[in-house]
Backbone bond lengths (Angstrom), bond angles and torsions (degrees), N, CA, C in turn:
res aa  C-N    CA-C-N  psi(-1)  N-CA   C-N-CA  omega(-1)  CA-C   N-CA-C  phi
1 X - - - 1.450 - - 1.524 109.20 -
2 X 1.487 122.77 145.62 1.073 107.12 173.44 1.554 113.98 -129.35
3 X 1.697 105.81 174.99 1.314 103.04 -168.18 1.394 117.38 -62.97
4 X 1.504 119.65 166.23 1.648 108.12 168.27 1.291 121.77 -93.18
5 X 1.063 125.40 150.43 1.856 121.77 -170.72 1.247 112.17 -146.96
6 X 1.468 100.42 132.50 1.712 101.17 -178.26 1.524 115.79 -72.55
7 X 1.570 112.12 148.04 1.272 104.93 -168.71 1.719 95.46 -117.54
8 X 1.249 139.70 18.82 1.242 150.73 -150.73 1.846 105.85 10.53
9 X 1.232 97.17 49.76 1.691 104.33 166.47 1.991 118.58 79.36
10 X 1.059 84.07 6.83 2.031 101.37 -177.75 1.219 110.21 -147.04
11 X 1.809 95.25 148.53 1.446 104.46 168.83 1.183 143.40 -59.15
12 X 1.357 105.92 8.71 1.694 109.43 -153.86 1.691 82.74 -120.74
13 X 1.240 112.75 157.81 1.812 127.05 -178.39 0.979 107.50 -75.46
14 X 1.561 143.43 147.36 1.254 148.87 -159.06 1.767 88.42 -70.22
15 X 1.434 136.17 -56.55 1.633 159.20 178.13 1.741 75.84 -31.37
16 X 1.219 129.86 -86.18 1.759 129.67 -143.38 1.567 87.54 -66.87
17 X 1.423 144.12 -45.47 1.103 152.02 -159.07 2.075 106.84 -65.29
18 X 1.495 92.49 -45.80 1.368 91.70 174.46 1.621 124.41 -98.12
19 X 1.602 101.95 0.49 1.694 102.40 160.29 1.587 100.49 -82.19
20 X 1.176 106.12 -63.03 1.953 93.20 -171.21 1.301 124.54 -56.34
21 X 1.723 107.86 -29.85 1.549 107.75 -177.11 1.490 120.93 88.51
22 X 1.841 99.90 30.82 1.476 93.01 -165.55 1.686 95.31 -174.40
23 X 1.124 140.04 118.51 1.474 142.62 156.48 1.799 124.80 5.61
24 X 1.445 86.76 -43.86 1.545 103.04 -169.19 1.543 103.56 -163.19
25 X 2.023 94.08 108.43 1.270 110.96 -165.91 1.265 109.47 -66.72
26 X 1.292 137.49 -29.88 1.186 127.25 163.17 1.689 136.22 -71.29
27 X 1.099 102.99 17.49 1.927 119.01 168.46 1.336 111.80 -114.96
28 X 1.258 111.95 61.47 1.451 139.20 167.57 1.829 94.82 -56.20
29 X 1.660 95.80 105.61 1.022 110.93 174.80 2.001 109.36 -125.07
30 X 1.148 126.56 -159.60 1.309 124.01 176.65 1.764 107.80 -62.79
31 X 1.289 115.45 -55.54 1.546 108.42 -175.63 1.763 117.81 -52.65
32 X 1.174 99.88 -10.65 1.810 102.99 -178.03 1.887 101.84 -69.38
33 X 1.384 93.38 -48.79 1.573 121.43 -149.92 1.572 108.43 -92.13
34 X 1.370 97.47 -20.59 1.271 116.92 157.34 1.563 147.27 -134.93
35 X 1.279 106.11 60.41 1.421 96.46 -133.96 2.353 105.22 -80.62
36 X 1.345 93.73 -11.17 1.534 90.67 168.90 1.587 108.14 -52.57
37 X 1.227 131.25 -4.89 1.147 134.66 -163.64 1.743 102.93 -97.36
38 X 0.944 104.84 -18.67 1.629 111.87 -168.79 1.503 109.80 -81.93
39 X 1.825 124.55 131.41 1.161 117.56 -176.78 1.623 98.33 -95.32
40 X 1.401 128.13 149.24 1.726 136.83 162.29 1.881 81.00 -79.93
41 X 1.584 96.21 165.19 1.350 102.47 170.53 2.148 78.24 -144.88
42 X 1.502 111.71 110.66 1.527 111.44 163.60 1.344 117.07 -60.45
43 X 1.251 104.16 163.70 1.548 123.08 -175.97 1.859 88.35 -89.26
44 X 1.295 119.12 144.78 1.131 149.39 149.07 1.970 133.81 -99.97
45 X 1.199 106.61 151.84 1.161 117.30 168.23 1.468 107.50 -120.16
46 X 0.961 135.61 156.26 1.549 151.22 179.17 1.849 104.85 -135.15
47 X 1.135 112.30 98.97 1.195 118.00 164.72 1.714 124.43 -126.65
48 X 1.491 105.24 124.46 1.804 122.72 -149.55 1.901 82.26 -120.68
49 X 1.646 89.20 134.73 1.898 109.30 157.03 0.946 102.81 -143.19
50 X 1.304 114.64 -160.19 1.287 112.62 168.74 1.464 165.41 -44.51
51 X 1.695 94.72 -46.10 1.231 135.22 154.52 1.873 128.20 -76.42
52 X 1.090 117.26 -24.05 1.197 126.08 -147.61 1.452 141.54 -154.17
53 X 1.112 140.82 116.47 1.600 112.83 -164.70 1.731 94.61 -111.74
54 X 1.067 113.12 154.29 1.879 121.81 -159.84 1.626 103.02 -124.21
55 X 1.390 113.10 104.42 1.626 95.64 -177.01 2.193 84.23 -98.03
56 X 1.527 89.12 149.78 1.380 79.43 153.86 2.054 109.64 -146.11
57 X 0.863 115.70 118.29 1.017 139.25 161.28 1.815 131.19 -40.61
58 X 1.231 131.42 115.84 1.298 117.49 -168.62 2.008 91.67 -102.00
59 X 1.388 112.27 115.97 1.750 99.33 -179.79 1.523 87.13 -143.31
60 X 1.525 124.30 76.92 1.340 108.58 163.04 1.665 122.11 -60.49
61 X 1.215 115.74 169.25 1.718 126.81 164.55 1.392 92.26 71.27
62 X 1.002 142.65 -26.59 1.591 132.26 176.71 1.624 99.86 -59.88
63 X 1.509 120.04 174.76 1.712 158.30 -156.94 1.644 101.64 -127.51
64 X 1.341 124.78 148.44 1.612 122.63 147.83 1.641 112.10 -41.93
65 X 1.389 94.91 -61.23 1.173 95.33 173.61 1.199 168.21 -45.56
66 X 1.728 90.78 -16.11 1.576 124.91 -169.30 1.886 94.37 -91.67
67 X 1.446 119.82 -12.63 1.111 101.22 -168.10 1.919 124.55 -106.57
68 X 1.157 131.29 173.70 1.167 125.05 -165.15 1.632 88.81 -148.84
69 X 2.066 105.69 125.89 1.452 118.75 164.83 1.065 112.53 -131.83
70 X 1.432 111.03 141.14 1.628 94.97 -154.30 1.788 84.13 -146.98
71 X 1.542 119.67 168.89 1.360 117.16 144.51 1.490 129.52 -143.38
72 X 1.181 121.52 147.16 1.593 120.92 -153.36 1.242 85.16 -151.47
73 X 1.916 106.02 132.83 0.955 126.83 143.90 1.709 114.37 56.83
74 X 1.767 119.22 20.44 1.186 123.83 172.50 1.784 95.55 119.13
75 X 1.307 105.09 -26.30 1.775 96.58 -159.85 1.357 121.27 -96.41
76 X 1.403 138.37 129.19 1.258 127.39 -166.42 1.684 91.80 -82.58
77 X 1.284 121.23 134.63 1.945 123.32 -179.09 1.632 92.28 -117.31
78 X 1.476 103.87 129.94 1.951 110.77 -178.89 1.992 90.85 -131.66
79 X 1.483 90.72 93.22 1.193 106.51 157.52 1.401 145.27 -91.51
80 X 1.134 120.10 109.98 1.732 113.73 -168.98 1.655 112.52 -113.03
81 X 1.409 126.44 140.16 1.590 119.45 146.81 1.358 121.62 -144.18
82 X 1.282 113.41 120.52 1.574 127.05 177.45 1.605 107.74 -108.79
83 X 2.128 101.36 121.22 1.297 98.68 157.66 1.003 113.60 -108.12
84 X 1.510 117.90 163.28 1.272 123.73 -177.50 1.869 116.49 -126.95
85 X 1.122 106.10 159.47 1.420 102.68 -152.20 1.778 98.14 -141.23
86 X 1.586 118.07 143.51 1.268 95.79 150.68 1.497 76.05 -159.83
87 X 1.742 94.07 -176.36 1.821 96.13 -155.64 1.711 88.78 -153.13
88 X 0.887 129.31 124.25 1.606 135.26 160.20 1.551 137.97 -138.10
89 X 1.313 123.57 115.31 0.789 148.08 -169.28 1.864 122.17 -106.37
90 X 1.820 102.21 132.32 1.154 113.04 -159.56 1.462 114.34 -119.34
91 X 1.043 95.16 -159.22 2.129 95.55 154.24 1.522 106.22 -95.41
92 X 1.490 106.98 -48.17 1.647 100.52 -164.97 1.363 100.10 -102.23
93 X 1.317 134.79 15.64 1.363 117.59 -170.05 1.835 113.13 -160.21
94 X 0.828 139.29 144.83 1.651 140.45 126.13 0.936 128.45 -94.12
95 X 1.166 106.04 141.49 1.905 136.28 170.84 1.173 115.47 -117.44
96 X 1.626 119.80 110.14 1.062 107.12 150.28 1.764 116.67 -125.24
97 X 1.780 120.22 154.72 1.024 95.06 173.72 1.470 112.72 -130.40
98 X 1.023 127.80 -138.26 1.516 125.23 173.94 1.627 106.71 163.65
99 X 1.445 105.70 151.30 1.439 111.13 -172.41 1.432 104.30 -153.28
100 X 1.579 111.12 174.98 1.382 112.38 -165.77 1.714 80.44 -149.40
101 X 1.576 86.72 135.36 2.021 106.94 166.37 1.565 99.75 -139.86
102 X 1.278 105.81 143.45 1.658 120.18 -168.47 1.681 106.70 -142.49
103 X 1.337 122.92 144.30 1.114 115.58 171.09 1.423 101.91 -141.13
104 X 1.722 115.25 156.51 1.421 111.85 169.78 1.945 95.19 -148.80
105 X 1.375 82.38 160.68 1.713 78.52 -169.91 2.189 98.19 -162.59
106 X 1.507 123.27 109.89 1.022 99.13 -176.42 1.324 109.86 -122.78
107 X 1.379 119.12 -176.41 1.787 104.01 -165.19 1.585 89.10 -152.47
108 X 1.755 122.39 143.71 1.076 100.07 -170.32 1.742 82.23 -111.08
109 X 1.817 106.61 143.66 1.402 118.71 174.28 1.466 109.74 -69.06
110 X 1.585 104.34 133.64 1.726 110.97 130.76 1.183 101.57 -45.65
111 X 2.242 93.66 149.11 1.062 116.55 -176.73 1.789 100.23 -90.00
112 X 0.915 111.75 33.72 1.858 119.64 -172.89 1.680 115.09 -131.40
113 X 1.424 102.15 11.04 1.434 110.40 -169.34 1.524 107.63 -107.38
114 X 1.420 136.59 109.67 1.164 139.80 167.37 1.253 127.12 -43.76
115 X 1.450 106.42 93.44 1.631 116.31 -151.83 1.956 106.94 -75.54
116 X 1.406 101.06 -25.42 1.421 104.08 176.45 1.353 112.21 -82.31
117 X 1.074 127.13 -9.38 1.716 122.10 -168.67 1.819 108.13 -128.45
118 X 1.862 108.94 28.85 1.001 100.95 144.43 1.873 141.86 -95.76
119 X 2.058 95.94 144.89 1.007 83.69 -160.54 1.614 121.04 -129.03
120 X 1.491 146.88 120.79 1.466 145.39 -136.82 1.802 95.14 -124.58
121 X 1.266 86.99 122.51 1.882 109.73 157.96 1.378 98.53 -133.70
122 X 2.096 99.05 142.73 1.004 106.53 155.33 1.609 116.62 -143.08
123 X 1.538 84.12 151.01 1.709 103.72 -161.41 1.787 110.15 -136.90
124 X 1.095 100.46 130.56 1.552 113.98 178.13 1.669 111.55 66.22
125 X 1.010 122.29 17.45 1.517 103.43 -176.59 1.891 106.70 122.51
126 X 1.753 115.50 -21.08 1.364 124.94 -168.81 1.397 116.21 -125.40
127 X 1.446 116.61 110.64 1.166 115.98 -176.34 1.973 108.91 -75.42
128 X 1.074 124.07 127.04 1.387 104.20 174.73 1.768 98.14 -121.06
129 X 1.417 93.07 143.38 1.918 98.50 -173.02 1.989 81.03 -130.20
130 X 1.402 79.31 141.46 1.780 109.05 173.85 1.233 135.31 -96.28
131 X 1.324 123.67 78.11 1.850 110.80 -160.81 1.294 94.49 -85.35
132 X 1.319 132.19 139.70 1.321 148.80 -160.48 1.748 95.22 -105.41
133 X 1.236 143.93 142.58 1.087 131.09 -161.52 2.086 95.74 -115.48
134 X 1.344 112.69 154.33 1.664 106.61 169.63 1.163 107.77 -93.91
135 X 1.486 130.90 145.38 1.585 142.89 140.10 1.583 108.45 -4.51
136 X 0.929 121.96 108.54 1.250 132.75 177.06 1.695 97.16 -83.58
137 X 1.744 117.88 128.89 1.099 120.20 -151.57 1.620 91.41 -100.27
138 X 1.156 127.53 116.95 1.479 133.04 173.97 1.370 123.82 -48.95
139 X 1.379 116.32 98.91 1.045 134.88 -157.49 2.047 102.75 -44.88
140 X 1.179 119.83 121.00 1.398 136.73 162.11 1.575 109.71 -26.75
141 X 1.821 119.84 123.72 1.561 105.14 168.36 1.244 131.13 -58.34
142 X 1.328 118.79 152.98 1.358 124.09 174.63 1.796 126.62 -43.28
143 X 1.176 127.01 108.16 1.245 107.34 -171.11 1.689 105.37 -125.09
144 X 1.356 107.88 126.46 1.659 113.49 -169.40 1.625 88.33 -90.00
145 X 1.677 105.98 151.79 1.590 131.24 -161.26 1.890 83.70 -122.55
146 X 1.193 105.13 125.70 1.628 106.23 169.32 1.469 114.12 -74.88
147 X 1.195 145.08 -177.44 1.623 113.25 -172.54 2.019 72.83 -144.60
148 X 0.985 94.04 119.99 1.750 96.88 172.34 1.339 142.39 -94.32
């Protein structure tokens, strides 16, 4: 019997999927040929208590710096881009290379979330951002209107 293994929905191994950058290495489309062009979208967690709603973000190899939080028009926007660079030099040869990783990820707010007092650290690989939640205003008693 053998084990079960995810195939993320294609024939091709997740390994051939993330060298070509595409389901099926032979459908050389723009992201092959271009692949700085390609957005990651991270995996998230959403965790809600009382106080607070907790996004946390999985963005290893990224910087503080590399990232962008922004909000527009209701939507929290978590923008990231890291290039990467290396350069080597021989007797008979140079190498240099360089790469581009990008992430975007947006979330649309409750209207109960303290839009000024959100707040993002990231550490080890996980961005975590803090939506601070408002006082939920206790709904007014019931009051019956006589109709005359």
């Amino acid at each position: 019997m053998s084990s079960p293994t995810k195939r993320n929905g294609s024939f091709w191994p997740k390994m051939v999927q993330d060298f070509f950058g595409a389901e099926n290495p032979f459908d050389f489309d723009e992201k092959f040929f271009f692949p700085g062009k390609s957005i990651e979208v991270p995996s998230a967690n959403v965790i809600e208590n009382d106080n607070s709603f907790k996004l946390e973000l999985a963005v290893p190899g990224f910087e503080k710096k590399d990232f962008k939080v922004e909000i527009q028009d209701g939507m929290l926007i978590i923008s990231g881009e890291k290039e990467h660079k290396s350069e080597e030099e021989k007797e008979n040869y140079r190498k240099k290379e360089f790469s581009y990783s990008s992430i975007r990820r947006s979330f649309a707010l409750p209207e109960h979330v303290k839009e000024d007092q959100i707040d993002a650290k990231y550490e080890n690989g996980i961005l975590n951002i803090v939506l601070p939640k408002k006082a939920l205003e206790a709904s007014k008693a019931k009051k019956a209107i006589e109709v005359g």
